[in-house]
C-alpha positions in Angstrom: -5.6 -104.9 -29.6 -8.5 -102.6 -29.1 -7.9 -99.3 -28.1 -10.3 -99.2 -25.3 -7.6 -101.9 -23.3 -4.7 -99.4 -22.9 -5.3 -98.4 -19.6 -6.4 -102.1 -18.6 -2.9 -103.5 -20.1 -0.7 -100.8 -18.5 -2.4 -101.1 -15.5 -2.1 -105.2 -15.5 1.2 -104.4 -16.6 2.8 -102.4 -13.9 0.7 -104.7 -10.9 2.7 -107.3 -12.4 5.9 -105.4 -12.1 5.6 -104.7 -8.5 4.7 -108.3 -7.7 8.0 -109.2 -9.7 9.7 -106.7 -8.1 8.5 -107.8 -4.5 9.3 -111.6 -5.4 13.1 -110.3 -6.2 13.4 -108.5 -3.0 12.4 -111.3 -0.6 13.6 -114.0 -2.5 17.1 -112.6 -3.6 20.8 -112.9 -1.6 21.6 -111.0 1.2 23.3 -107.4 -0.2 25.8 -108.6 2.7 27.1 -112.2 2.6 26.7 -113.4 6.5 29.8 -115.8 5.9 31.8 -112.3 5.3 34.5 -112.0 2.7 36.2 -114.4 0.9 35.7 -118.1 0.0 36.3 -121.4 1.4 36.6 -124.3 -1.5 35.7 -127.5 -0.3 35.8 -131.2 -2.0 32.0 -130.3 -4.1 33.1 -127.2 -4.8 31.8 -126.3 -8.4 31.2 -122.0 -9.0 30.1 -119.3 -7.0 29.3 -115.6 -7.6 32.0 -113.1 -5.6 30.6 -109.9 -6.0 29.2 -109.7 -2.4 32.1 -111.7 -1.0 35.0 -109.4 -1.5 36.3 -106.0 -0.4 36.6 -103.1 -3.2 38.5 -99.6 -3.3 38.9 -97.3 -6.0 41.6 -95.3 -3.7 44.2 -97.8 -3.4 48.1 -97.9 -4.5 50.4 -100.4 -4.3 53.6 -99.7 -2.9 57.3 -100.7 -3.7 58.7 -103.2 -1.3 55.4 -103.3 1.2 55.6 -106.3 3.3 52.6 -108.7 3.5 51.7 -107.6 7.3 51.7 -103.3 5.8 49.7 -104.4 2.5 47.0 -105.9 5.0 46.7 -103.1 7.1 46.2 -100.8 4.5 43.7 -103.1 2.7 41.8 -103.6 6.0 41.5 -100.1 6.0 41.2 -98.8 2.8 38.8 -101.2 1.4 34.7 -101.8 2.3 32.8 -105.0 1.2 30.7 -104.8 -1.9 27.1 -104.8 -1.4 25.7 -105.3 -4.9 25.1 -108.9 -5.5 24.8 -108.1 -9.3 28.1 -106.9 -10.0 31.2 -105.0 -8.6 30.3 -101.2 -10.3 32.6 -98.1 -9.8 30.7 -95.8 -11.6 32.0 -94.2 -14.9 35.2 -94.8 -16.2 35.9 -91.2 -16.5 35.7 -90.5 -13.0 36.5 -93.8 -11.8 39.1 -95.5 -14.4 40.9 -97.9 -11.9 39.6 -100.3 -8.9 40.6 -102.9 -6.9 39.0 -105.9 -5.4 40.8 -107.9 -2.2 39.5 -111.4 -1.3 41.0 -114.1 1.1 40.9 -118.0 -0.8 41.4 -120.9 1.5 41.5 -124.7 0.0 39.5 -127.0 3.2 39.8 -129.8 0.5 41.6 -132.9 1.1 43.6 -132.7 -2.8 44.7 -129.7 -4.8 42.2 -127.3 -6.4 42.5 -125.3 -9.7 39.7 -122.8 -9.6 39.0 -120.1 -12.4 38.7 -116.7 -11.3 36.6 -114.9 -14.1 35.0 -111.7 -15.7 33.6 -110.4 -19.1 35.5 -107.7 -20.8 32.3 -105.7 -22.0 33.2 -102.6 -19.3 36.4 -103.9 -18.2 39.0 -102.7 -20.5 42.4 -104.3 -18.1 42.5 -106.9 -15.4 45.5 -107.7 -13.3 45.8 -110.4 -11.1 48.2 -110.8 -7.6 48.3 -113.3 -5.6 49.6 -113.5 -1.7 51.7 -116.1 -1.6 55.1 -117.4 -0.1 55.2 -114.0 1.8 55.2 -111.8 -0.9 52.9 -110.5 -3.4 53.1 -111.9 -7.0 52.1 -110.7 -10.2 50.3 -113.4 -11.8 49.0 -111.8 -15.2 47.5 -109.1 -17.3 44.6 -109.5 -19.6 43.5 -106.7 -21.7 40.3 -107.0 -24.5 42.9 -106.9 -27.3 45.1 -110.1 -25.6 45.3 -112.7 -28.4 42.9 -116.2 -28.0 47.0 -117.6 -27.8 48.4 -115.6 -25.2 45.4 -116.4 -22.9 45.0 -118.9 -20.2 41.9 -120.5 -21.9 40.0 -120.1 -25.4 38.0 -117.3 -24.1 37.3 -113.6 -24.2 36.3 -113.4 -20.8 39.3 -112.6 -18.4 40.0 -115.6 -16.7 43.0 -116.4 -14.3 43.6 -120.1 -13.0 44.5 -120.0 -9.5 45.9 -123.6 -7.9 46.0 -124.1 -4.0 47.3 -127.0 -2.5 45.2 -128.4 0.5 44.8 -126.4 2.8 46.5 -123.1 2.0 45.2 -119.8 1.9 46.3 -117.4 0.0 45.2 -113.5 -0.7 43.8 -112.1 -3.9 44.2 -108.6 -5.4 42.4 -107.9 -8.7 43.0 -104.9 -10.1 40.7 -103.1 -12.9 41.0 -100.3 -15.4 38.4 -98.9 -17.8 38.8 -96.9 -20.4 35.1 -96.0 -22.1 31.7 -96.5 -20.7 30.8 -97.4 -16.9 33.5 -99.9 -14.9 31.5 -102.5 -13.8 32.1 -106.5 -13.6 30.5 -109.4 -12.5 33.1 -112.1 -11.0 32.5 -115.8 -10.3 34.7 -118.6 -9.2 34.6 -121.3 -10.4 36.4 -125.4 -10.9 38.2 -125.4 -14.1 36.3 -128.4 -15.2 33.0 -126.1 -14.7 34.3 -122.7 -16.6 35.4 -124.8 -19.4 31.9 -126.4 -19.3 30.2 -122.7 -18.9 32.3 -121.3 -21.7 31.5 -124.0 -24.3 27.6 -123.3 -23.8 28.4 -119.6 -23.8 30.1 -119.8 -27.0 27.6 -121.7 -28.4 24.9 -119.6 -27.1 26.9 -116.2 -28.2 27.2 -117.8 -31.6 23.6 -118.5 -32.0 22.5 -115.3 -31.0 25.0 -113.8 -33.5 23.7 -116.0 -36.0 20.3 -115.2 -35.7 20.7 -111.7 -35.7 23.0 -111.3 -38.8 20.6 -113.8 -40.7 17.3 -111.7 -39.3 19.2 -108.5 -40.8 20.4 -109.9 -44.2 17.1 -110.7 -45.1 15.2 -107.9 -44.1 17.6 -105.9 -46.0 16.9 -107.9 -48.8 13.5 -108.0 -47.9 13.7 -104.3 -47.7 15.9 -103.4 -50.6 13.3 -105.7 -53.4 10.3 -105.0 -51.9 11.0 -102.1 -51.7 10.0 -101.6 -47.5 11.8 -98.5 -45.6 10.6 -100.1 -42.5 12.0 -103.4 -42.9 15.3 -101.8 -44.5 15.6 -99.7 -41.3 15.4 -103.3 -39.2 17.2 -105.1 -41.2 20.2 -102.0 -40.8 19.1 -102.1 -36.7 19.9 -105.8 -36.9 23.0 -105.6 -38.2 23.9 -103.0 -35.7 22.7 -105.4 -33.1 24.5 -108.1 -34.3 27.6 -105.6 -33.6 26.3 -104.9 -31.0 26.6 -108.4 -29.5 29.9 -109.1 -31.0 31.7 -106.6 -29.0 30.2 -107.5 -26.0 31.2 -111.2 -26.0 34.8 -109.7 -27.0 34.7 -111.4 -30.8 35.8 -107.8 -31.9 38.7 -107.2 -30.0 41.3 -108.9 -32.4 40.7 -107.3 -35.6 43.0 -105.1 -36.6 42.1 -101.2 -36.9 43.9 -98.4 -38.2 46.5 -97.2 -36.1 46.1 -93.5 -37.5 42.3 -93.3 -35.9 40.9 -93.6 -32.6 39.1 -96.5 -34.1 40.7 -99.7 -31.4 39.0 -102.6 -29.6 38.6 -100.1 -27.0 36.0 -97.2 -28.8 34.7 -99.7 -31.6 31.9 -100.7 -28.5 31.5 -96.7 -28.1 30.9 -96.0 -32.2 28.5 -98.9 -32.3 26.1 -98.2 -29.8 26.0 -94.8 -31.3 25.6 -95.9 -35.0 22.8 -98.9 -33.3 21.1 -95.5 -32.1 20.8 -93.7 -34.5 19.7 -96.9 -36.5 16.6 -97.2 -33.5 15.8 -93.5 -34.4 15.5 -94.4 -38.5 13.2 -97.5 -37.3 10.9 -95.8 -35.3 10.4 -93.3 -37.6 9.5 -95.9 -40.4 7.6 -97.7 -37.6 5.2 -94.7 -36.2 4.9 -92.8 -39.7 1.4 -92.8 -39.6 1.0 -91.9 -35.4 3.4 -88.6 -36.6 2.7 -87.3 -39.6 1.5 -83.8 -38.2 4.2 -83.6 -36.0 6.3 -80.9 -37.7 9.0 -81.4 -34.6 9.6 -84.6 -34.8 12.5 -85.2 -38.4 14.3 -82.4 -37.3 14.6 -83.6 -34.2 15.4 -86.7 -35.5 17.9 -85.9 -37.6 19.6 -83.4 -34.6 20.3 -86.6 -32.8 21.4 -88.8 -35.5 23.7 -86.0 -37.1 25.1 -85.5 -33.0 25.8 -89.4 -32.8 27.5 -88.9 -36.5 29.6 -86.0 -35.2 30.7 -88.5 -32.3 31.7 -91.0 -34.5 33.7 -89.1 -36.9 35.5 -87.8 -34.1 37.0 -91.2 -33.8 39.1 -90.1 -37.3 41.3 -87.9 -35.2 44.3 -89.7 -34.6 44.9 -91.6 -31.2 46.7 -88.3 -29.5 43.5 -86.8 -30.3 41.7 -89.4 -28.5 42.0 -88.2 -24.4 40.6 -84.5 -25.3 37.1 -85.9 -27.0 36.7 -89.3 -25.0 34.8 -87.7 -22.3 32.2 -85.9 -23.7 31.9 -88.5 -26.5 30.7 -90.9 -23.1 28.5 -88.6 -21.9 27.2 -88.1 -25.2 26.5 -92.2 -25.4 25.0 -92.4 -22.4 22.5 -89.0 -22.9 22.1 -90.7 -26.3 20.8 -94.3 -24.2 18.6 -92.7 -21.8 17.1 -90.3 -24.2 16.0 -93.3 -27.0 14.4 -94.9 -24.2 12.4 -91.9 -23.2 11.5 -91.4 -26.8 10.6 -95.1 -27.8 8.5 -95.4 -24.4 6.9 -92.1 -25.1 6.4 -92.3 -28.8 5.1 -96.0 -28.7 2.2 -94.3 -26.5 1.2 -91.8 -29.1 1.5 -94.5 -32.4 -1.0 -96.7 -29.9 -3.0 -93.7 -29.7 -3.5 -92.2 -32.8 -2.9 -95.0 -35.4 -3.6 -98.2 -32.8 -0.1 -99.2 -33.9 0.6 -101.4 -30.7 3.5 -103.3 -31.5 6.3 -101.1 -30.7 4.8 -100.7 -27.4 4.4 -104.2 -26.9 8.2 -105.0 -27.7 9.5 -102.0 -25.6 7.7 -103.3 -22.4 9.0 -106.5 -23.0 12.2 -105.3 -23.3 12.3 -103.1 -20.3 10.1 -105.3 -18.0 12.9 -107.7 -16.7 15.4 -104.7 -16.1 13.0 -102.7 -14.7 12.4 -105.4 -11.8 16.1 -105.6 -11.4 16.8 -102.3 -11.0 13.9 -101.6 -8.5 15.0 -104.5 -6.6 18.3 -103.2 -6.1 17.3 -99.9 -5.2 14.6 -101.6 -2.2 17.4 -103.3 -1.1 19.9 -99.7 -1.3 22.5 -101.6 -3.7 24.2 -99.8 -6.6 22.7 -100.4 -10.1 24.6 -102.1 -12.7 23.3 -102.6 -16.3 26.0 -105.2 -16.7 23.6 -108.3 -17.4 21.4 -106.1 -19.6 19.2 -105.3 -21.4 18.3 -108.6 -22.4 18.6 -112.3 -20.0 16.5 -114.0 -23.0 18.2 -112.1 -25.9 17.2 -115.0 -28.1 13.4 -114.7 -26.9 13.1 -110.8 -27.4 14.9 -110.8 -30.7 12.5 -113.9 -32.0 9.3 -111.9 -30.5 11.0 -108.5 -32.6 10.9 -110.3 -35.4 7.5 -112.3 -35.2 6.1 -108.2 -34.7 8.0 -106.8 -37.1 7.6 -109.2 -40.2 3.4 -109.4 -38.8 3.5 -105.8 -39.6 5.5 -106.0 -43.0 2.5 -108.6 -44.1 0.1 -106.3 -43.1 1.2 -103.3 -44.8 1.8 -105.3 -48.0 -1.2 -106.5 -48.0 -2.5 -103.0 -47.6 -0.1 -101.5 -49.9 -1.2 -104.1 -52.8 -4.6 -103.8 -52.1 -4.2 -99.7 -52.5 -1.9 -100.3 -55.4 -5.0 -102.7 -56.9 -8.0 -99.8 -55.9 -5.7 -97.0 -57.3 -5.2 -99.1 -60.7 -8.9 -99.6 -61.1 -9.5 -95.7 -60.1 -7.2 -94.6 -62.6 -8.5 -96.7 -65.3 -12.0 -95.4 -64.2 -11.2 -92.1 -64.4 -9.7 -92.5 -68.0 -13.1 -94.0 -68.6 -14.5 -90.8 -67.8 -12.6 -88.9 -69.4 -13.3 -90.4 -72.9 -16.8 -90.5 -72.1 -16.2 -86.5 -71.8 -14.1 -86.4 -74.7 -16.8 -88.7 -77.0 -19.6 -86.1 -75.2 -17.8 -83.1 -76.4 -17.2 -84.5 -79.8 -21.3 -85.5 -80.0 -21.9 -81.7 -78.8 -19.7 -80.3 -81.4 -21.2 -82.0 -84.1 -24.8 -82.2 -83.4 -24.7 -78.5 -81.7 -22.5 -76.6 -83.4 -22.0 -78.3 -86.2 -25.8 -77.9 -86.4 -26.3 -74.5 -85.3 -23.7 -73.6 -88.1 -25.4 -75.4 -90.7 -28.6 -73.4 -89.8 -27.0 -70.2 -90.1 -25.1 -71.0 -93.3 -28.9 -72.0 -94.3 -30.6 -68.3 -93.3 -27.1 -66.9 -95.2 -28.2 -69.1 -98.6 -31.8 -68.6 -98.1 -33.5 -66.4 -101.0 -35.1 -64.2 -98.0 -32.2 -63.7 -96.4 -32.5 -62.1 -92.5 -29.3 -60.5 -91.6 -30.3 -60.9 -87.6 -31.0 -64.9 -87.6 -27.2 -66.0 -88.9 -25.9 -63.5 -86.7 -27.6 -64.7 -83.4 -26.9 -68.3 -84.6 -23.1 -67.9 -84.7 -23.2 -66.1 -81.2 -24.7 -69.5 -80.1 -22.1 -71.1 -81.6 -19.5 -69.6 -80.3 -20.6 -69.6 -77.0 -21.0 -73.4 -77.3 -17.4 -73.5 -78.6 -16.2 -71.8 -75.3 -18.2 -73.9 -73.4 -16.7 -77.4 -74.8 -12.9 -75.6 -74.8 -13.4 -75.3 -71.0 -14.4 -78.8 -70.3 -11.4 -79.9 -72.3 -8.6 -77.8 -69.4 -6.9 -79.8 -67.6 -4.6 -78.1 -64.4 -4.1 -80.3 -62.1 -0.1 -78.5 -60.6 -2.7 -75.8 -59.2 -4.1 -75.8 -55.5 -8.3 -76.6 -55.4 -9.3 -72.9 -54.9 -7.1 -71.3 -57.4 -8.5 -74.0 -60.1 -12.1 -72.8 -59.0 -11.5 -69.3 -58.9 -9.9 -69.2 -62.6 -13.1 -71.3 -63.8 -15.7 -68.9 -62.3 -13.2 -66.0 -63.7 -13.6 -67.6 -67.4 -17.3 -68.6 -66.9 -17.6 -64.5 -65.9 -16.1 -63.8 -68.8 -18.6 -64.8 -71.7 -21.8 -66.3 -69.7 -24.6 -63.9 -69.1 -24.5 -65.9 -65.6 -22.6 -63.9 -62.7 -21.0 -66.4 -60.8 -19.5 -65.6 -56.9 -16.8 -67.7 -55.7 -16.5 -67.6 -52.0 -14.0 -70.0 -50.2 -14.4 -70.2 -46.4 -12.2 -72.8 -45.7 -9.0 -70.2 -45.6 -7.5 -72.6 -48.4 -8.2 -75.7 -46.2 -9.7 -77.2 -49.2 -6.2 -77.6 -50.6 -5.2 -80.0 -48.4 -7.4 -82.9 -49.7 -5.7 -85.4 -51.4 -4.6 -84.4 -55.2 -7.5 -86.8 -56.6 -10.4 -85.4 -54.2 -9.5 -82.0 -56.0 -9.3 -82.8 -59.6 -12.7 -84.9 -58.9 -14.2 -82.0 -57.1 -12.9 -79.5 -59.9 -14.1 -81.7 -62.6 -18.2 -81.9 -60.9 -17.7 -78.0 -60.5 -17.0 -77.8 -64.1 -19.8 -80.1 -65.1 -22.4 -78.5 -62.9 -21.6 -74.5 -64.0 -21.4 -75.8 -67.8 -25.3 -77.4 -67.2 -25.9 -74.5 -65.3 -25.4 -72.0 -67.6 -26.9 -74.3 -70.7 -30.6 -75.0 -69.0 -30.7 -73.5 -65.5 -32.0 -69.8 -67.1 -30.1 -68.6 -63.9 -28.7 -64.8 -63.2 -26.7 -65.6 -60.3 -24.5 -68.6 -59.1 -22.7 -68.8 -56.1 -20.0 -71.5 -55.3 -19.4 -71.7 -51.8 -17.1 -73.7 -49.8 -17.3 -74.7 -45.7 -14.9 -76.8 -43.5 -14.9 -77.9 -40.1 -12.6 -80.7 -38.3 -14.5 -83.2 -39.7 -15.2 -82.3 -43.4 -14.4 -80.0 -46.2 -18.5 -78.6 -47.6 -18.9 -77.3 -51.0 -21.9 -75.6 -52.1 -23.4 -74.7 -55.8 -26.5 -72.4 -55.5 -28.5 -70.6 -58.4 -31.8 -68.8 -59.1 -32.2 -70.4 -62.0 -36.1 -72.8 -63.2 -35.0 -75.6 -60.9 -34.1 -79.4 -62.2 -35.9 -82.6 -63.5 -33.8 -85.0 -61.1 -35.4 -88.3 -61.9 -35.3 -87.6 -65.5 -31.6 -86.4 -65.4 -30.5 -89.3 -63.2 -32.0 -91.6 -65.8 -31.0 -89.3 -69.2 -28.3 -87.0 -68.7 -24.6 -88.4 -69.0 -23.1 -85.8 -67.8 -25.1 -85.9 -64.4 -24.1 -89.3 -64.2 -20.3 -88.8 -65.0 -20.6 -86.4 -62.0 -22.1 -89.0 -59.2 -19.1 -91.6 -60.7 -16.3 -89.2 -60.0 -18.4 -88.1 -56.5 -18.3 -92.4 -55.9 -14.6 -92.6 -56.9 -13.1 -90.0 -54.7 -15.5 -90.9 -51.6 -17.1 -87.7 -52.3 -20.5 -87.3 -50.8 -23.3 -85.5 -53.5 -26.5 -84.5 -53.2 -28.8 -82.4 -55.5 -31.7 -79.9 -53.9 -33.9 -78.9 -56.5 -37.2 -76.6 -56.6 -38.6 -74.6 -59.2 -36.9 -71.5 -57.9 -33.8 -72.5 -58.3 -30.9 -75.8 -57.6 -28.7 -76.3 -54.7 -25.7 -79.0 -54.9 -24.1 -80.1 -52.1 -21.0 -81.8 -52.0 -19.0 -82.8 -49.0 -15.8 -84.4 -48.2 -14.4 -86.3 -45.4 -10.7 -84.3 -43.8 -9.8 -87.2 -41.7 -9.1 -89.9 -42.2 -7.1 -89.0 -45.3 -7.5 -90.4 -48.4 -4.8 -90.9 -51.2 -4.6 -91.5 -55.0 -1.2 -93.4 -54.6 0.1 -96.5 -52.8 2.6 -94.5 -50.5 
């Protein structure tokens, strides 16, 4: 996606929105159902939503021995009819742990109807179920998320109660609601028995192949991750298998396990400790996923790791045994919900910046996915002045949005081990080029020591034996010598631990010390230079070496001065002397050592050029800051 089509897409993006959002608003149920409350069954009768069909109260108590005709009264006016189509939300459960829901069933059909009255158990923890009936109010059940698949009125996880009217009769029913973590919200429907059973053997299906597909997307990017070896599709595969958690405790399949009764860990707070692990799991992916987009953000691991180590904290808490539980249960809540809301803020803006600075687009492209459908929803419900429930989110297609996760993710696994290989392949063939080099120097040195000093040593052992003897001549030759000797010994010192400018420095310091040449170091950059990558240095120290040895062997210069530049774009190094000036077309085509240098200069994308007259030589070198460039595959 080309950068240049950001602004087009979000703009596209949120017009689409707002037409979705207007489509929801005119074409959606009345907040208030014009029937009223309650529900008439008739002969077709197969399921209906309730939500906006009944009366709700947070406020109510029963009482003791209450006739029918008091109960009524109070319910009449205690309780107001539900507005949100959606669902029946309370708010949170630590302000609002109980409610109650009152609706009026009649049977107009001409035989006896079972009906199912049901719920999910994701944010409701207790659901107790009365019935008006034979003038008095009966106590029909009470489901918790813990109740056993055999101690339930059907094989399902969802609280369902089976109500049975003859024809004909009406009867009253109170639902009452308790939850103990997280927000208290529910969506109920009614519907025929032969329907739920019909619903809850495509939901199961469809919970287990979501499940499914998760665990089986995490296992193998773990694998994938773990062989490879891939951090980012190690952190996936660890955020699928949180998701896959994730989606077993909201379709209940966790509640029956057994957990330690000397922890807080219960069917209640293992939802709670697993949307905190699952976040900080999203934090470890996006960091893996945007590593490029952040890498000069100093702010952003510690950060990071504040936020995971708070969501650790949380979840240790849960060690405390259960009498422990009532004190931290509060703020653990609020510090699950913060820890939502602020992962979305931080995904949303994050995605932005990896678009921006590293064109990385597919994080942004999954999170508007994701948010796109809820965002409609929610801005429909607030057009229409309803309370907003997350209940049926974040996902209506969770098999869609987890196959289009996966499709991104593994795209970009292919692309960054393609890229990964491919560096692996040019650092392989720039190390063995630079080994090439480097035996070139050594066989260079090794031709110098025997055809210069070994010569200049035979000379003066020649003057030494010679019958005229001149006690200058052998004296001057052994100087040369010498001098030749420190020459090669330099060429042969390898520091590469040492940042760029102090390597410089010490070779202009050593040159100083024995060459009649004064050479001036001057480093502009304020130690700039040392941020290029480790082989842009040793390359650049090893041309520096190479052009002050030639210099001080043919230049017949008094002065040197190494100089180096930097601006946002490049890093500039300069080699000036005073010195007779240099044959470049003969040196291109002759000298080795000139030649070694415009390898290394090719190698480490280092830019030379040579400026010769015949007062003097200029070398310019100059080296690209951004983008970075690497001498390893990481």
């Amino acid at each position: 996606m080309p950068r240049f089509s950001l602004t087009v897409v979000l703009t596209l993006y949120g017009l689409v929105l707002i037409a979705l959002t207007l489509l929801d608003v005119f074409f959606a149920s009345p907040s208030v159902n014009p029937d009223g409350f309650g529900y008439r069954l008739t002969d077709s009768f197969r399921q209906t939503p309730l939500n906006n069909r009944v009366l709700c109260t947070t406020t109510f108590r029963l009482v003791p021995g209450e006739s029918l005709t008091q109960l009524n009264r109070r319910i009449r006016q205690t309780f107001a009819q539900n507005r949100n189509v959606q669902a029946i939300a309370y708010g949170h459960s630590s302000v609002v742990p109980q409610g109650w829901v009152y609706f009026p069933l009649t049977n107009t059909a001409k035989t006896p109807t079972e009906v199912v009255l049901s719920m999910p158990q994701h944010r409701c923890s207790r659901a107790t179920l009365f019935l008006e009936r034979y003038n008095r109010l009966d106590s029909i059940a009470t489901l918790l998320n813990d109740t056993p698949l055999a101690d339930r009125f059907f094989l399902s996880y969802r609280h369902a109660f089976p109500i049975t009217l003859s024809p004909g009769q009406r009867v009253g029913v109170l639902l009452r609601t308790t939850a103990y973590v997280g927000f208290h919200e529910f969506d109920l429907t009614l519907s025929s028995r032969r329907m739920f059973l019909e619903y809850t053997l495509d939901d199961t299906i469809r919970e287990w192949l979501v499940i499914f597909s998760c665990v089986i997307i995490g296992i193998i990017s773990l694998l994938i991750g773990f062989t490879t070896p891939s951090p980012l599709m190690s952190t996936f595969g660890f955020m699928m298998i949180m998701i896959t958690l994730q989606v077993a405790f909201f379709y209940g399949y966790l509640s029956p396990l057994p957990y330690p009764r000397s922890t807080s860990f219960s069917s209640i707070t293992i939802g709670t400790n697993i949307k905190l692990v699952l976040d900080s799991a999203v934090q470890l992916f996006m960091y893996q996923a945007i590593k490029p987009a952040i890498r000069d953000i100093r702010w952003y691991r510690p950060v990071m790791w504040t936020l995971i180590g708070i969501c650790g904290i949380c979840v240790l808490l849960h060690l405390l045994p259960p009498q422990a539980h009532p004190y931290f249960n509060l703020p653990v809540n609020r510090i699950m919900t913060s820890m939502s809301l602020v992962n979305l803020i931080w995904i949303g803006y994050f995605s932005l910046v990896a678009y921006r600075r590293a064109g990385i687009a597919y994080i942004g492209l999954f999170f508007l996915l994701l948010i796109g459908d809820v965002v409609v929803k929610q801005l429909s419900e607030l057009i229409r002045g309803n309370e907003l429930s997350l209940l049926k989110y974040p996902a209506q297609n969770p098999l869609l949005l987890i196959a289009m996760l996966t499709y991104l993710i593994a795209s970009q696994f292919r692309r960054e081990l393609v890229t990964k290989q491919r560096l692996q392949k040019q650092v392989s063939t720039t190390r063995e080029q630079m080994d090439t080099l480097r035996r070139n120097d050594i066989e260079r040195i090794g031709r110098d020591l025997h055809d210069q000093v070994g010569n200049t040593l035979a000379s003066a052992l020649g003057y030494i034996t010679s019958p005229q003897a001149q006690a200058d001549k052998p004296r001057e030759l052994i100087r040369d010598a010498i001098s030749e000797l420190r020459f090669l010994s330099h060429n042969l010192v390898k520091d590469d631990e040492r940042p760029l400018t102090e390597k410089v420095e010490t070779l202009v310091s050593r040159f100083n010390d024995f060459s009649p040449v004064r050479f001036v170091f001057q480093d502009y950059t304020e130690k700039k230079a040392d941020s290029l990558p480790p082989i842009q240095q040793q390359s650049i120290y090893s041309i520096l070496q190479e052009l002050l040895t030639n210099t001080v062997r043919h230049s017949g210069a008094s002065v040197v001065d190494v100089q180096f530049f930097c601006d946002e774009q490049t890093v500039d190094i300069t080699v000036e002397d005073d010195g007779v000036g240099l044959d470049l077309p003969t040196a291109q085509k002759t000298g080795i050592g000139l030649q070694n240098m415009y390898k290394r200069a090719e190698l480490a994308r280092i830019a030379l050029r040579f400026d010769s007259v015949p007062t003097g030589t200029s070398v310019f070198l100059s080296i690209p800051r951004n983008p970075p460039i690497t001498n390893s595959a990481d």
